[in-house]
C-alpha positions, 0 to 999 in steps of 0.5 A: 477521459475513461475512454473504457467507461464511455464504451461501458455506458454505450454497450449498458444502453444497448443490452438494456433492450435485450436483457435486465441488469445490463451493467454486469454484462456491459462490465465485460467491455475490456481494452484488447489483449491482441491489438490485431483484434482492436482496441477494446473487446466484448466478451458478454455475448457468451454468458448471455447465450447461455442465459438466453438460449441462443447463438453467442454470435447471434447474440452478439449481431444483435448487441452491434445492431443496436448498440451507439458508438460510430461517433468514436469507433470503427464498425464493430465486428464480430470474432470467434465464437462471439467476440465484439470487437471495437477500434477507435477511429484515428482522428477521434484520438487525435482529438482526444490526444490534442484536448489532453495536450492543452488539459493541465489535467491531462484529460482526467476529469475529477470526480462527480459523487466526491467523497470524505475520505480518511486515510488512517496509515503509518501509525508508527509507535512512538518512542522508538526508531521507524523501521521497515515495518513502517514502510509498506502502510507508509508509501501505500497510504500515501500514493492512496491519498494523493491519487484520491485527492487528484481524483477530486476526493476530500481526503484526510489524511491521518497518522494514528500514532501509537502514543499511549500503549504499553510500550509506555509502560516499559519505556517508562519502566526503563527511564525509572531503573536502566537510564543511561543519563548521558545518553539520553541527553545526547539522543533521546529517542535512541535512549528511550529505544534502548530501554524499550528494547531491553525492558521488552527482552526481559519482560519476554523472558519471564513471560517465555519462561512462564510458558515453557512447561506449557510448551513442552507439554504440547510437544509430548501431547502432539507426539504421543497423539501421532504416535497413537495414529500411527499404530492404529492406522490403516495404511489404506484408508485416505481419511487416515492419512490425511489425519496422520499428515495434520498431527505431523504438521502439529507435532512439527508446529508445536517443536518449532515454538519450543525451540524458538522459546528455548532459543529466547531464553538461551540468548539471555543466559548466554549474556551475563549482564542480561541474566543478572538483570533478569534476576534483579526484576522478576516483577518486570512485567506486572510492574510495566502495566502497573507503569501502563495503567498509572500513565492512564490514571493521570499519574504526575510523574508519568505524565510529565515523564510522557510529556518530556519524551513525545516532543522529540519523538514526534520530531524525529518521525518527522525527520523521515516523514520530510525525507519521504515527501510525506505530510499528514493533514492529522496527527492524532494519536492513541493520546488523544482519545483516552478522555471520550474511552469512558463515554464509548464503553457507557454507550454500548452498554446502555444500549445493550450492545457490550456485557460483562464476561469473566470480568471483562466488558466485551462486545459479542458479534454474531457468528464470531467466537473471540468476543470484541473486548473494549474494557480489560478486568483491572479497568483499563481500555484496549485498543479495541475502545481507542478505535471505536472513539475514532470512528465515533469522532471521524464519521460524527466530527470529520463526517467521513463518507470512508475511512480507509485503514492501512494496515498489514493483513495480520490484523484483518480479524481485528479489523473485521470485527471492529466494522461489524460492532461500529455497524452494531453501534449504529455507525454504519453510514460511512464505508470503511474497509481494510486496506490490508498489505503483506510483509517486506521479506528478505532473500532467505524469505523470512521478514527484512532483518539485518544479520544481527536479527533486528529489525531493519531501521527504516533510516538506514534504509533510506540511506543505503538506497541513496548510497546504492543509488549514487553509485548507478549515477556516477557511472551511468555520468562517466560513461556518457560519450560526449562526457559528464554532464551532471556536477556534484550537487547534480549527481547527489539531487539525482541519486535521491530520486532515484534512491527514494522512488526505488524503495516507494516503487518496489513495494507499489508495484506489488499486489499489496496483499501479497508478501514480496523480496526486497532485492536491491538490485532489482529494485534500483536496475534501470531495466525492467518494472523499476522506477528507475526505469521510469525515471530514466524515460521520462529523463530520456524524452527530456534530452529529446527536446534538448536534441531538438533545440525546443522546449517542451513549453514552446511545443506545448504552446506551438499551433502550427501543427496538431497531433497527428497517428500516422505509424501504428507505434504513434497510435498505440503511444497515443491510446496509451496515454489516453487511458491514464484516467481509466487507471486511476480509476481502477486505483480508487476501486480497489485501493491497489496502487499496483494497478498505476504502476503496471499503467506506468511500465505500459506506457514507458514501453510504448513510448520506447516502442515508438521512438525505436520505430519514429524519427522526432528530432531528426524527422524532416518534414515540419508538421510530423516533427512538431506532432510527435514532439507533442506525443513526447510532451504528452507522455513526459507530462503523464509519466511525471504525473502519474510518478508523483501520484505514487511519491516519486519526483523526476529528473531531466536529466540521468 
């Protein structure tokens, strides 16, 4: 039950009388700061006095005198200079806590208005390793996907991979001239990687290259410009400053991207045999699109090359996939939409929507300089075209009612254009948004690499938190009093858990649009807004239950004794679980997972706060011992749910 919303329709009934569009000001209703001040607090009465031209607490008297909740709260009263401020009446939580005990749902009712909903995350490029890139689309898709789909939604989800861009045409590029046979027979994936890796640095050279005079003239023509405005500049006029500081900040921007071309190709030089391979390809990157373009043509050689090499590319995504406990319910990736290109590109033209410009076809959205290209001069279609075919075939196949994109903030123009032009075309019946997320930074807060500079596999990532992981489980083992308790498969199950939750937990907890450091201690310590630390609790009341020689199915099945707050930690537990519902809600507003961890660390404090103020195994008296063996029940129950809507398992025992 969301409690918060019940409130939110009383107080829309209430200000119905008094002021027209109520559910803005009834959205004012928020669970309390200060729980000294109640459980929940409305703040409306300040805006509408303003807008009414009348006292806040004169407002917010009339508010009360008309508003219905004594069925469930105390008398309101109010505070300051208009606070509303409720409390729940106790045995109305009891009763609440007692149906969400016997709920296998835990008292979170499933959606009303269900929705189609398509998750588009991951989309990692085939042919090459999943690296940390990956991670953040992955885990937050995921999360999205089983917190809707709990809520009662229709949701699909959908891994559109990269299977048919031009890393193909450099792959194959490489297959064709820099194979290493053995190693490709040994492990295709990571010989299909090396080429792409080495066709992409020589391709970057000659294009670097390419570019350096151009580069260099920027850096004269900065200088010479601020050196201008220096001279002339009077050193008390602001909006003079204020220019000199922005050529400066040119001036340093332009150096920067010289000295980083120069650095590129400084470290082919400085390799002999990549020189000498630079030399022996000085087409490389015309003929990696002309490699690109006869793929798409239908080329026999490529085509069966293509064929040879997804397999096994395909598989060894699944290997991580499987790892994570992820599955998709689609996998379709840039492949699959090439034949409807044709037909997409025909379409807008026809209906007047896409033209041609300086050989391209382009699509021109009001108010946006960059034209939308879906068809390049030589033919060949973009990604712009692949994903208007998949919004054609998800809204006209799937009939999604949203299409949510997980993908990082740096394609949010791409994205934003993309909606507008669907809209244009006439697919704007389906809500479709851009879940946008930051980049994984490392302590020097430039993006995660190894020291050599590459990018970090997501494999090896994985593997070094389960190794990190089972360090913190054999000493916390060792350490216990009575002695070990986990044996060896034990240990290596649990760390993991503890491994992989820490990882999926250190991104969720984050504002997703929000870059973050990626810190190893932090993120497996057994303190603080971890997963660890959530594992640990839900662990902790588990060893409760075997303190106390019952089960948590023979406390759930128990009708000797209800739920009953009698400590004001046991009320604040209680009305902490009961707003589990009123999280997932905010989750599926606004597709911030961040908002069920912050719900999960809140309630792994409470219960901490609870058991360090409430005797339960040791507790004498029968009825209150059953009572709070239940509270402890409840809470295991929605800690382990709410862990597994984000991807993380549990163990009872650490």
């Amino acid at each position: 039950m969301n409690i918060l919303t019940v409130l939110r329709e009383r107080f829309a009934v209430a200000l119905s009388e008094i002021v027209d569009e109520p559910a803005s000001y009834a959205n004012m209703v928020f669970p309390s700061q200060n729980t000294q001040f109640g459980d929940f607090q409305a703040n409306c009465a300040m805006p509408l006095g303003k807008k009414l031209g009348k006292q806040p607490r004169e407002i917010a008297a009339l508010i009360i005198e008309k508003l219905s909740v004594d069925d469930f709260c105390e008398t309101p009263d109010v505070a300051g200079p208009g606070f509303i401020n409720l409390k729940l009446k106790t045995n109305y939580l009891e009763q609440q806590l007692q149906n969400s005990l016997q709920d296998e749902r835990l008292g979170v009712a499933e959606s009303k208005t269900a929705q189609k909903t398509i998750i588009d995350f991951s989309s990692p490029n085939v042919a090459k390793p999943m690296h940390v890139g990956h991670l953040r689309s992955t885990v937050i898709g995921d999360a999205l996907a089983r917190i809707l789909k709990f809520l009662g939604h229709d949701v699909v989800t959908d891994n559109h991979i990269g299977d048919w861009g031009t890393q193909f045409g450099m792959i194959l590029y490489g297959y064709k001239n820099f194979l290493d046979e053995a190693a490709y027979q040994k492990n295709l994936v990571g010989e299909l990687s090396r080429l792409y890796r080495l066709v992409s640095q020589l391709c970057d050279y000659h294009s670097t290259s390419a570019q350096l005079e151009k580069l260099q003239q920027n850096v004269e023509t900065a200088g010479q410009a601020l050196s201008k405005a220096e001279t002339a500049a009077n050193p008390e006029d602001k909006k003079q400053k204020k220019a000199i500081k922005k050529l400066r900040s040119t001036l340093a921007g332009s150096r920067e991207t010289l000295a980083s071309a120069q650095k590129k190709i400084e470290a082919i030089q400085n390799q002999p045999e990549l020189l000498e391979l630079v030399n022996e390809h000085p087409q490389i990157v015309k003929l990696t699109r002309e490699e690109t373009a006869k793929l798409h043509a239908g080329d026999e050689e490529n085509i069966k090359l293509w064929n040879d090499f997804l397999p096994a590319c395909n598989d060894a995504m699944e290997v991580v996939y499987k790892r994570l406990g992820i599955h998709f319910d689609l996998i379709l990736g840039e492949s699959y939409y090439q034949p409807m290109l044709g037909d997409v590109v025909d379409d807008l033209k026809k209906k007047g929507l896409a033209s041609e410009s300086q050989g391209a076809i382009c699509v021109f959205v009001e108010g946006n300089k960059a034209p939308f290209i879906i068809q390049k001069q030589d033919g060949a279609f973009t990604y712009a075209t692949t994903d208007l075919a998949t919004i054609q075939y998800r809204v006209d196949e799937l009939k999604a009612d949203t299409i949510l994109y997980v993908v990082d903030k740096r394609q949010s123009e791409h994205f934003q254009l993309l909606f507008d032009v669907s809209k244009l075309w006439g697919y704007d019946q389906a809500e479709m948004q851009h879940v946008s997320f930051g980049t994984v930074m490392g302590k020097d807060n430039k993006p995660f690499k190894t020291r050599a500079g590459d990018t970090i596999g997501l494999e090896s990532l994985l593997d070094e938190s389960i190794t990190r992981a089972r360090k913190i489980v054999d000493v916390n083992d060792d350490r216990k009093p009575n002695g070990t308790e986990l044996d060896e498969q034990q240990r290596q199950r649990i760390a993991e858990i503890i491994g992989l939750g820490g990882i999926k937990y250190a991104d969720l907890h984050h504002n997703r649009e929000s870059d973050y450091v990626f810190d190893w201690d932090k993120m497996l310590s057994m303190t603080g807004d971890t997963a660890t630390y959530m594992q640990y609790a839900f662990a902790r009341i588990c060893g409760i239950f075997r303190k106390a020689g019952l089960s948590r199915e023979e406390v759930q099945a128990d009708t000797t004794a209800a739920i009953s707050l009698q400590h004001d930690a046991e009320r604040a537990l209680g009305l902490q679980l009961l707003r589990f519902e009123e999280a997932l809600a905010n989750v599926a507003q606004e597709y911030r997972p961040n908002l069920l961890t912050n719900y999960l660390f809140e309630t792994a404090n409470a219960f901490s706060s609870f058991y360090e103020h409430c005797t339960v195994a040791k507790e004498e008296d029968p009825k209150i011992r059953m009572s709070r063996l239940k509270l402890c029940n409840l809470t295991a129950r929605t800690m382990k749910q709410g862990l597994s809507l984000l991807g993380i398992d549990t163990s009872d025992r650490m």
